[in-house]
C-alpha positions in Angstrom: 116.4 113.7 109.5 113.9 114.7 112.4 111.5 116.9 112.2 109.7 118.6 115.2 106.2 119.4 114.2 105.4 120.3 117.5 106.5 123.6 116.3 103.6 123.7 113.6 101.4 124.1 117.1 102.8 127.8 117.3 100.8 128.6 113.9 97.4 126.5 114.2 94.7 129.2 115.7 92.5 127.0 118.9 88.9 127.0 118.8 86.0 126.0 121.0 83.2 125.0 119.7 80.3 124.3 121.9 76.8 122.5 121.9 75.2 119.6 123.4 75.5 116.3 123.2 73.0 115.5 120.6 74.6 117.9 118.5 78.0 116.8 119.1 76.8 113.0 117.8 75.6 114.4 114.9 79.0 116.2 114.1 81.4 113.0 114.7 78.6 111.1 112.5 79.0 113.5 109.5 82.2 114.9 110.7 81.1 118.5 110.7 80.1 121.4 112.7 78.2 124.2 112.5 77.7 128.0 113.5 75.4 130.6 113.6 75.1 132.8 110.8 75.8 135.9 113.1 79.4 134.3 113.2 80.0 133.9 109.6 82.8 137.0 109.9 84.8 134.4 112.6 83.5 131.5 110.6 85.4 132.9 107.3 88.7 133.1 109.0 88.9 129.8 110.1 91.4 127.6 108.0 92.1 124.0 107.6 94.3 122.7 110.1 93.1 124.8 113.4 92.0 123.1 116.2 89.1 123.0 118.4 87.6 121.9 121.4 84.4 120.5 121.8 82.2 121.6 125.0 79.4 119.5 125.1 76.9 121.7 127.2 74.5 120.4 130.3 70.4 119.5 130.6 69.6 123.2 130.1 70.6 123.7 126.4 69.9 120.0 126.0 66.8 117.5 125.1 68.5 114.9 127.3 68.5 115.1 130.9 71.8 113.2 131.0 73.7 115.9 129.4 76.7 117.4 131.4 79.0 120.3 130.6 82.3 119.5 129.9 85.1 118.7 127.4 84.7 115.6 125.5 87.8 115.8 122.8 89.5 117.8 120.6 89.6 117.9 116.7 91.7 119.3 113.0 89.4 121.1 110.8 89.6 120.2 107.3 89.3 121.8 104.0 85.5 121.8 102.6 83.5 124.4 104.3 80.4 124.7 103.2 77.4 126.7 104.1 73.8 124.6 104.1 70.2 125.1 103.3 68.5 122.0 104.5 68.3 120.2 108.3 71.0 118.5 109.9 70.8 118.4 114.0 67.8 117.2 115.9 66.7 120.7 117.2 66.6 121.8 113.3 64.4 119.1 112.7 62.0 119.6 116.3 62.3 123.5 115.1 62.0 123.4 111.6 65.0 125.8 110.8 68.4 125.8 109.8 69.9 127.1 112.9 73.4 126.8 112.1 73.9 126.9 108.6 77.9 127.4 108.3 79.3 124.0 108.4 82.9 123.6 109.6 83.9 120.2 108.2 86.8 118.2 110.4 89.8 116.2 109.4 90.1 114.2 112.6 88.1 113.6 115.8 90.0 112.9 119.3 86.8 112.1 122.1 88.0 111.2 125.9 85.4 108.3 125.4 84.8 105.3 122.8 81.4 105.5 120.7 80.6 102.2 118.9 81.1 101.9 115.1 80.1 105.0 113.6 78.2 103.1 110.6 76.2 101.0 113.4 74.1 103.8 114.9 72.2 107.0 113.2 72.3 110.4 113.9 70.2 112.0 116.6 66.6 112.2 115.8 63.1 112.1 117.6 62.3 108.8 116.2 65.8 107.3 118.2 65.8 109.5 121.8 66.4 106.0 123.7 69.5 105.4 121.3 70.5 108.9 121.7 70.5 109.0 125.5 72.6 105.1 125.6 75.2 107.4 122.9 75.2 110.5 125.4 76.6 108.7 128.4 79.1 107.0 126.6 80.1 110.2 124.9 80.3 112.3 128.5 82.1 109.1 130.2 85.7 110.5 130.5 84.1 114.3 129.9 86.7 117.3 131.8 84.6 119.4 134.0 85.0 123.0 132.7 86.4 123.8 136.6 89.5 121.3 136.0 90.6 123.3 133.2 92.0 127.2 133.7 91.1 130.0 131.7 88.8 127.7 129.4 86.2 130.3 127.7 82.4 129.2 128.8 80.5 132.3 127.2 78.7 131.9 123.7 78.5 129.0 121.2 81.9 129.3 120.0 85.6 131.3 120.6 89.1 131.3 120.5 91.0 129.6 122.9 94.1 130.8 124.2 97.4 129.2 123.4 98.2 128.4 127.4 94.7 126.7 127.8 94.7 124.5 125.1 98.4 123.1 126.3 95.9 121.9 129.1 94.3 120.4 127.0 97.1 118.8 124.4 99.2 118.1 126.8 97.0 115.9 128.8 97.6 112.2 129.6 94.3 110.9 129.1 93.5 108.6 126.5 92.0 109.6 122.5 90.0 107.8 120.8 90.2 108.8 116.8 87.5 109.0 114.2 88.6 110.2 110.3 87.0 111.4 107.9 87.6 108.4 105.2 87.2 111.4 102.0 89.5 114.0 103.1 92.0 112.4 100.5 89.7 112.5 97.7 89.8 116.6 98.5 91.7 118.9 95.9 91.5 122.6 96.1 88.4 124.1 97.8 86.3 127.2 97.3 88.6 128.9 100.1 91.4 130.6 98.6 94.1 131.2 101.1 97.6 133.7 100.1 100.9 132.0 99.3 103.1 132.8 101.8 107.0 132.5 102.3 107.9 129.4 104.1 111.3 128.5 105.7 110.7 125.1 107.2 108.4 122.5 106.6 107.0 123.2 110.5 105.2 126.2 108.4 103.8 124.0 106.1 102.3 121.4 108.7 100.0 124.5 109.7 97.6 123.3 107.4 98.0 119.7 107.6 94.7 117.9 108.2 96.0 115.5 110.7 97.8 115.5 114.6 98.9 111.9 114.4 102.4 113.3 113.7 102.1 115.3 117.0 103.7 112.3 119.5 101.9 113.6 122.5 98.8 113.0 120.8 99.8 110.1 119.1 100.8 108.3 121.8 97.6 108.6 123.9 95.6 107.2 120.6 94.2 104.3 121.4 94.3 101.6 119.0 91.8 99.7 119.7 90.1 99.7 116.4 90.8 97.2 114.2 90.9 96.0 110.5 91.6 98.6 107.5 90.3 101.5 110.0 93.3 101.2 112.2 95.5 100.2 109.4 94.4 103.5 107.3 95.1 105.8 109.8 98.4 104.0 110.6 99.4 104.5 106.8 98.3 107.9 106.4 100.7 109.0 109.6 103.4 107.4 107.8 102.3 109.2 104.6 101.9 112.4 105.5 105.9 112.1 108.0 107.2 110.9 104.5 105.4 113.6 102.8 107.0 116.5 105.1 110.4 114.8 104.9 110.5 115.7 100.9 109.3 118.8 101.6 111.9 119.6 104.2 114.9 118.0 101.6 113.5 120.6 98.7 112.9 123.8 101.2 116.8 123.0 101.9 117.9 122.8 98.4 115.9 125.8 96.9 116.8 128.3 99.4 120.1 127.0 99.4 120.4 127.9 95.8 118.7 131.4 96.4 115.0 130.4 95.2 112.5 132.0 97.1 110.2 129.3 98.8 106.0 129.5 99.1 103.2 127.7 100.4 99.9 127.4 101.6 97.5 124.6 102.9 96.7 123.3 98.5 100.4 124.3 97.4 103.0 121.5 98.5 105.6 124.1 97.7 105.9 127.1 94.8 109.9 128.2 94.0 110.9 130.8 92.1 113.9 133.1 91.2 114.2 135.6 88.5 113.9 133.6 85.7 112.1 130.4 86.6 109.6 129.2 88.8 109.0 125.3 90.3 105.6 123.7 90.9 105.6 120.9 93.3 103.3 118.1 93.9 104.6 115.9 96.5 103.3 112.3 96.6 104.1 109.4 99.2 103.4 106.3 96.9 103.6 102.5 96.3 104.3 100.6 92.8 101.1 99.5 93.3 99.4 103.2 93.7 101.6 105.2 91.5 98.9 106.0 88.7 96.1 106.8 91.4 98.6 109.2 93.4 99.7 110.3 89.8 96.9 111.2 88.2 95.8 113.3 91.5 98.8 114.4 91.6 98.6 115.7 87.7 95.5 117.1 88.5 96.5 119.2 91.5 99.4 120.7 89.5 97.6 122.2 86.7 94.6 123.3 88.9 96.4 125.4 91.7 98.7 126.5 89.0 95.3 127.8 87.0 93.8 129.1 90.4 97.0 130.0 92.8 99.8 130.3 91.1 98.5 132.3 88.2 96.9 135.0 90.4 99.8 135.3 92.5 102.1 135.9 89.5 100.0 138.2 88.1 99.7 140.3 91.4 103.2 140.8 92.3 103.9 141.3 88.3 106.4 138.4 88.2 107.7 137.3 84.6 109.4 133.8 84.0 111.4 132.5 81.3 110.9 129.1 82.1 108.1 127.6 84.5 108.1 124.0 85.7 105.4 121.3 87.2 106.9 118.9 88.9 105.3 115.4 90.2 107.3 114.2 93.3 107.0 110.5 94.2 108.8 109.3 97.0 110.2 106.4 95.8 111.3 105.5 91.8 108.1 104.5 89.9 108.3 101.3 87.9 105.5 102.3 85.7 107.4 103.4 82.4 104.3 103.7 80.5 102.8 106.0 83.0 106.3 108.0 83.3 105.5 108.5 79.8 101.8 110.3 80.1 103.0 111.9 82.3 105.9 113.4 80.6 103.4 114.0 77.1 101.5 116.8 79.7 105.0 118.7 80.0 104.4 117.5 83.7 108.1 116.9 85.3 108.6 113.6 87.5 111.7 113.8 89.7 113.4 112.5 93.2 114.9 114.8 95.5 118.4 114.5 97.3 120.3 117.0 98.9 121.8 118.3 96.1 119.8 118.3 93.4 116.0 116.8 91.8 116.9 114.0 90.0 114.6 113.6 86.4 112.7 110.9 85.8 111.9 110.4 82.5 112.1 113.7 80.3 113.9 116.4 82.2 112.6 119.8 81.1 115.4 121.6 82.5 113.9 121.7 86.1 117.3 119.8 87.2 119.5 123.1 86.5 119.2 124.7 89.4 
């Protein structure tokens, strides 16, 4: 089965974020951003999964001469925003206030241009300006000029960006070079609540995904130049995540095809319900060797956005079930009988999907009847 995420593009909202260079070290270095509190309304609507453009601005909003205005990358938002109270770019520190105090945190980084190992320099400061000014013309090497790209917004610190422009911009040729933030899988659910909503196709799902690796044009222009466990990581968390979506696909087929309605949002893998009984789904791309540490987050996940989600969505649209399932899906049979068993002792379901039905592992609960 293929599945063309490229669709999931049609329901990401497209940002630009802009600042100077200085700043823009600082925000690959911590993988963050952040706005203005006059912008907190915009700030609050942004979700996990958009993207955004990063304008790095010229010497005029800069404390480097050598700045330029012009793109320098794109990026994924991810899940933990968080609003600050202490210092965290150069000018807060030269102006002794917190300047931009709602911090957008990022998933992924794409930049035009190469930076050396992010643990072998620190962030801007005004003990390192010579370091700084080396890191600001290698991060403006391959910048766009604003005038080589139609439409693209230049007023204010930050906007949307319409659909058309930012094709510009993901459609491009020229080469990525990616930077991750290593704890975004150590993330459960945030203090950002978003709705369940229906969902047909996994495409809808992938609106919240924290990654564009599965996007080929930008996978293909990734340059893989990095090497050791960091190019190895990202390799295996593409293939997690494709593997991830497939499962999700194979049970958005079988539920709807046996009438359940199907919901999601960017902490629920996928909520099914009919009448009478409703499905909780963790889905979880494993190894032998991982199973219990993809378990046991995955146990955890299941009773938390069932206490947090799932419970206040019930209770708004007045929904009554006579049975209600959690259901742990690996995507390959676990060999870890003793584990199977824990899991089981929870009332936590364990089961492979096909195209017909979930297949129990362990104790079936009665989630197979469908």
């Amino acid at each position: 089965m293929k599945i063309d995420f490229n669709k999931s593009l049609n329901l990401k909202e497209f940002f630009r974020f802009t600042g100077p260079p200085e700043n823009w070290l600082t925000a690959v270095k911590f993988m963050t951003w952040g706005l203005e509190e006059k912008h907190k309304k915009q700030w609050e609507n942004i979700q996990a999964g958009d993207i955004f453009f990063i304008h790095s601005t010229g010497p005029s909003s800069s404390l480097f001469k050598n700045a330029k205005s012009g793109v320098i990358g794109l990026g994924i938002v991810g899940s933990n925003f968080q609003i600050k109270d202490n210092f965290l770019w150069m000018h807060e520190f030269i102006e002794h206030a917190n300047k931009w105090p709602l911090l957008v945190p990022f998933s992924e980084v794409y930049l035009f241009s190469s930076l050396p190992s992010i643990d072998s320099w620190q962030a801007p400061s005004p003990n390192n300006t010579n370091e700084v000014k080396r890191l600001i013309n290698l991060l403006l090497q391959n910048y766009i000029p604003l005038s080589k790209i139609i439409g693209f917004p230049q007023m204010g610190s930050f906007s949307h960006v319409k659909k058309e422009v930012a094709n510009q911009i993901l459609f491009d040729e020229k080469p990525l070079f990616l930077y991750s933030n290593k704890n975004i899988e150590k993330e459960t659910l945030k203090t950002r609540r978003t709705k369940l909503v229906p969902v047909k196709d996994v495409s809808e799902t992938f609106r919240y995904a924290k990654t564009l690796q599965l996007i080929k044009s930008i996978n293909k222009r990734v340059i893989k130049e990095k090497s050791g466990t960091y190019t190895k990581d990202n390799e295996l968390l593409s293939k997690a995540e494709e593997k991830h979506s497939m499962i999700i696909q194979d049970l958005l087929d079988l539920l709807r095809g046996k009438g359940y309605e199907t919901m999601s949002n960017q902490h629920v893998d996928l909520f099914a319900f009919n009448e009478n009984r409703s499905l909780l789904f963790e889905v979880k791309s494993i190894e032998n060797r991982n199973f219990r540490t993809q378990a046991r987050k995955g146990i955890i996940q299941l009773f938390e956005y069932d206490f947090f989600e799932i419970h206040k969505f019930v209770n708004d649209k007045n929904l009554k079930f006579d049975e209600k399932y959690k259901i742990l899906v690996p995507s390959r049979y676990p060999k870890d009988k003793n584990y199977i068993y824990f899991i089981n002792e929870l009332k936590v379901g364990i089961g492979l999907v096909d195209k017909e039905k979930i297949n129990p592992i362990g104790i079936d609960f009665g989630f197979s009847k469908l």
